[in-house]
C-alpha positions as CSV (number, residue, x, y, z in Angstrom):
1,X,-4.7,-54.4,-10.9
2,X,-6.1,-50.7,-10.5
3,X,-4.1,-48.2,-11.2
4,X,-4.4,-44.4,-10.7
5,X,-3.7,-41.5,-13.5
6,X,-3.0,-38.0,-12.0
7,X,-3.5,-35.5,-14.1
8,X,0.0,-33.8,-15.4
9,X,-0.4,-29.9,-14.3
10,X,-0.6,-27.2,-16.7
11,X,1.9,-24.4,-17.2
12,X,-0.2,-22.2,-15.2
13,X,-0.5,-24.5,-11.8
14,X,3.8,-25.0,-12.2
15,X,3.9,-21.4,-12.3
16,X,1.2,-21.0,-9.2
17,X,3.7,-23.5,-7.1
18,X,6.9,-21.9,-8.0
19,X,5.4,-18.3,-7.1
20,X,4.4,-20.1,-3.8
21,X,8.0,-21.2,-2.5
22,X,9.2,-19.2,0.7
23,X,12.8,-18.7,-1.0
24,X,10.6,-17.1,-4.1
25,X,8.7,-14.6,-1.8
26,X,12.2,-14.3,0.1
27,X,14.0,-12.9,-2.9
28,X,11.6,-11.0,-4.3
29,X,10.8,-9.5,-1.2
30,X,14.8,-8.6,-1.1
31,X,14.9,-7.4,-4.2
32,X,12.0,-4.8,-3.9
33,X,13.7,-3.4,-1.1
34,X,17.2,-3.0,-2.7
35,X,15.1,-1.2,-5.9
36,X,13.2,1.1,-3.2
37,X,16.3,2.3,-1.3
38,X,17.9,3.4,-4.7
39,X,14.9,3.6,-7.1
40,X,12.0,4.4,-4.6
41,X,9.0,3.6,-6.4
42,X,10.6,1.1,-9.2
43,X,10.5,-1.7,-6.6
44,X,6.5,-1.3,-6.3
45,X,6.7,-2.0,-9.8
46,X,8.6,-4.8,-9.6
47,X,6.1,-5.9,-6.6
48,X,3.4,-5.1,-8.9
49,X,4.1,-7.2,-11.6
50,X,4.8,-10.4,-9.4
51,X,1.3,-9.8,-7.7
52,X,-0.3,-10.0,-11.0
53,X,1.7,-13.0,-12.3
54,X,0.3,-14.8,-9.0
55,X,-3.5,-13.3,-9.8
56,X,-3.1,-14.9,-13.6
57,X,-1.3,-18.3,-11.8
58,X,-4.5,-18.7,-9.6
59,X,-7.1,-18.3,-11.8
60,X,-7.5,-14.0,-11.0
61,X,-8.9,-14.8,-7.2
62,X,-7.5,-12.0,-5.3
63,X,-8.9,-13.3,-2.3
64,X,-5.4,-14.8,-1.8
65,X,-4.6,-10.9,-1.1
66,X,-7.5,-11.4,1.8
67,X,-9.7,-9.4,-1.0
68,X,-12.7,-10.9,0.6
69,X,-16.5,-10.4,0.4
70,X,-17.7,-7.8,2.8
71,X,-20.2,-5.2,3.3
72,X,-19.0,-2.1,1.7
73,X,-21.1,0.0,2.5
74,X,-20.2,-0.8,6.1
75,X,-16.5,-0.5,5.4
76,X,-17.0,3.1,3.3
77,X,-18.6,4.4,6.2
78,X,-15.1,3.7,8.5
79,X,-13.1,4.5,5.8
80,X,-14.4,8.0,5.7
81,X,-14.1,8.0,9.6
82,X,-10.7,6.3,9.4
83,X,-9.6,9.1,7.1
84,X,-10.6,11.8,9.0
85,X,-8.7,10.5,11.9
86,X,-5.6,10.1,10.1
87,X,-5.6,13.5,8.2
88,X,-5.7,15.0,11.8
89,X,-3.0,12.3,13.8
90,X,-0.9,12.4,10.4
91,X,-1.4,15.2,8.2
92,X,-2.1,17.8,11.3
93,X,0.2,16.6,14.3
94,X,3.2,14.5,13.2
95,X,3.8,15.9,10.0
96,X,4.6,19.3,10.7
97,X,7.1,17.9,13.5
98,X,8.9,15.8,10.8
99,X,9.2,18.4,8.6
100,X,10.6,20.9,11.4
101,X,13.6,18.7,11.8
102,X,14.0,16.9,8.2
103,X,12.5,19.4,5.8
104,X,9.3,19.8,4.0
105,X,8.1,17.0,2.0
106,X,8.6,17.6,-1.6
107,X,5.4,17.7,-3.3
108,X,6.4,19.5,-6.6
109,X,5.8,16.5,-9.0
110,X,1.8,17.4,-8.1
111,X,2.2,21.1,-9.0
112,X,0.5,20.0,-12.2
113,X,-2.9,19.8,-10.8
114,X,-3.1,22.9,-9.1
115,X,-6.0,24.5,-10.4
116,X,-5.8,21.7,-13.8
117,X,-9.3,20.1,-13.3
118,X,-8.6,17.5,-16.4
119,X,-4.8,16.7,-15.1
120,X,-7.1,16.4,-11.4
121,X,-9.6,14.0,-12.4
122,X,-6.6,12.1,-14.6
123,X,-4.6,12.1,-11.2
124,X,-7.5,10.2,-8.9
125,X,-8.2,7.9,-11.5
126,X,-4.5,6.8,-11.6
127,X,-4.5,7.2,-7.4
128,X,-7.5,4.8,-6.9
129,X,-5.9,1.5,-9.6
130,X,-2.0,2.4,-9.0
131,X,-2.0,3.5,-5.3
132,X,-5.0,2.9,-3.7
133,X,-6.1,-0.7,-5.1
134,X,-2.5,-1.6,-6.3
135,X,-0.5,-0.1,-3.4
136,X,-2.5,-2.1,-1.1
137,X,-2.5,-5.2,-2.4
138,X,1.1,-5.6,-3.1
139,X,2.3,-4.0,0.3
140,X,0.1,-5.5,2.8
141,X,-2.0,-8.5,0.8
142,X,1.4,-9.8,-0.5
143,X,4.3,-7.9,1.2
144,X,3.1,-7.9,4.8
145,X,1.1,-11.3,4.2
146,X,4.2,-13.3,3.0
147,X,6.3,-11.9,6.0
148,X,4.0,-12.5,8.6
149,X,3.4,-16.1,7.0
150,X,7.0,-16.5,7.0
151,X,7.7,-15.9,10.8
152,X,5.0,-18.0,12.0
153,X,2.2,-16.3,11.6
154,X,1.4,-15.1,15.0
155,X,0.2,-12.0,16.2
156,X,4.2,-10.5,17.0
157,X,4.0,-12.0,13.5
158,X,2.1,-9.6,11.8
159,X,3.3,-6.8,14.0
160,X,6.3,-7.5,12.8
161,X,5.5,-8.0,9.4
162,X,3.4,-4.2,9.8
163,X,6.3,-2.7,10.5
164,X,8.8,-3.8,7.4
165,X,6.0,-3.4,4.7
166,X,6.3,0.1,6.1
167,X,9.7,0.5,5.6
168,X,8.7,-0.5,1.8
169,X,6.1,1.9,1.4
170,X,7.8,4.7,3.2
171,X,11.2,4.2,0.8
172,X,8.9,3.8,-2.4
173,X,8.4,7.6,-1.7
174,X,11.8,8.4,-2.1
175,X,10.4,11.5,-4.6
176,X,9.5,13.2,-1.2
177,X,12.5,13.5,0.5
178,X,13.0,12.4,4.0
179,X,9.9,13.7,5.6
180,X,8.1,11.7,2.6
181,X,9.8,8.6,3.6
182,X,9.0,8.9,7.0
183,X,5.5,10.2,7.6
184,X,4.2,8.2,4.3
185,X,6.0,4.9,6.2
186,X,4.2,5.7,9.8
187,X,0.6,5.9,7.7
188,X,1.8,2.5,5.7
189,X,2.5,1.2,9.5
190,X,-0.7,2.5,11.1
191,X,-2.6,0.8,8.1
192,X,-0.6,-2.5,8.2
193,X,-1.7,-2.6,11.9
194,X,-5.6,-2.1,10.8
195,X,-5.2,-5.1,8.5
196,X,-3.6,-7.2,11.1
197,X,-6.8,-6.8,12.8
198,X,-9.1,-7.1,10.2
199,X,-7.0,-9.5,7.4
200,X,-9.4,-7.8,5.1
201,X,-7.8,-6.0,2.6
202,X,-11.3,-4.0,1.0
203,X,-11.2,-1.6,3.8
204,X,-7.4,-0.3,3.3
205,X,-8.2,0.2,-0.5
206,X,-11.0,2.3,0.5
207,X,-9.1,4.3,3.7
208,X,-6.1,4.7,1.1
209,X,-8.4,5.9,-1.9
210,X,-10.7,8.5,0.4
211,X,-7.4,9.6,2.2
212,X,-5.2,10.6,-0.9
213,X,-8.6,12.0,-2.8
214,X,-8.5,14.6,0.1
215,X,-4.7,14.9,-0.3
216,X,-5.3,15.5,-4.4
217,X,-8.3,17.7,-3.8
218,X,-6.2,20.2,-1.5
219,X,-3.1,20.0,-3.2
220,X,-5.5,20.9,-6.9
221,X,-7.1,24.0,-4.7
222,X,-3.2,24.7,-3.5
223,X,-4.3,23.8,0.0
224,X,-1.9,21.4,0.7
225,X,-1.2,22.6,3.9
226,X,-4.9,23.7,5.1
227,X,-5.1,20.5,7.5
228,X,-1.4,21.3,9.3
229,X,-2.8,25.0,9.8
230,X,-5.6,24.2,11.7
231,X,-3.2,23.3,14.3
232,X,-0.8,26.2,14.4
233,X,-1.0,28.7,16.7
């Protein structure tokens, strides 16, 4: 008689499968938005530290995110232009609106750098691991993955799911103030669209990292508004 042994799984591949379950990514998902409506930014950290838990529980491959090999240079180059574009739509044309009916978005835990070159250079190092790698991965290679996954995974799927990651990343804001909330949540939706189409997630870090470097730089040369000028008349 043959008989078969399987081999009993280790701590790590219990923890992988638990992290896995749709009731898991359900209450987590739940509970980060809870923490951002009253804490803002507290349930990204919460996010943040699941998302890691999940790297350790599959051996670190991020590609789970959809962190996936691709040409970088390639995707630099349309992150720059990407940028650019959203600077103008966001930055230039809607913000100003928002803030005509809700208020100016309050930028005063930034008045640090303004002309502080160290505390500058401190501040995009923290921007590109916290905000442009982490932010990324946790609200659309996790958040907005897990949601679309959930409802079918279809293309009104990820739509869907494009638009409630927003709602997470415009409420982790909450330090701005309602035009914050609002215009950072219409740049997490514009992005969330971009990674429905390309479920590659190297391209957002880039467009998020060259888009709040330009953000930093202007706000260090207290020329936070320079963009939003160019179109007044």
């Amino acid at each position: 008689m043959i008989t078969t042994s399987t081999i009993p799984l280790t701590f790590r591949d219990k923890t992988r499968n638990f992290l896995a379950n749709k009731f898991f990514f359900i209450t987590i998902a739940s509970v980060c938005l809870a923490l951002s409506m009253i804490w803002g930014a507290v349930g990204y950290y919460l996010g943040m530290a699941v998302v890691l838990i999940i790297a350790w529980a599959n051996r670190w491959k991020f590609s789970i995110f959809r962190l996936k090999r691709t040409n970088f240079f390639r995707d630099i180059i349309y992150a720059i232009l990407i940028s650019i574009a959203l600077l103008f739509l966001v930055d230039g044309l809607i913000q100003p609106m928002v803030e005509f009916f809700f208020g100016e978005i309050n930028l005063e835990s930034f008045d640090a750098i303004k002309g502080n070159f160290p505390s500058y250079i401190i501040l995009l190092a923290v921007m590109w691991v916290t905000a442009a790698f982490g932010e990324e991965i946790f609200y659309r290679g996790y958040l907005m993955r897990g949601i679309a996954y959930s409802l079918g995974d279809k293309s009104e799927s990820w739509f869907l799911a494009a638009f409630i990651s927003a709602m997470y990343f415009g409420l982790a804001h909450l330090y701005q103030g309602t035009s914050g909330i609002i215009t950072t949540g219409l740049i997490g939706f514009l992005m969330g669209l971009i990674f429905m189409q390309r479920k590659n997630l190297w391209l957002l870090v880039f467009v998020h990292g060259i888009y709040d470097t330009i953000g930093i730089t202007l706000l260090y040369l207290d020329q936070e508004n320079w963009i939003a000028d160019l179109f007044s008349f």
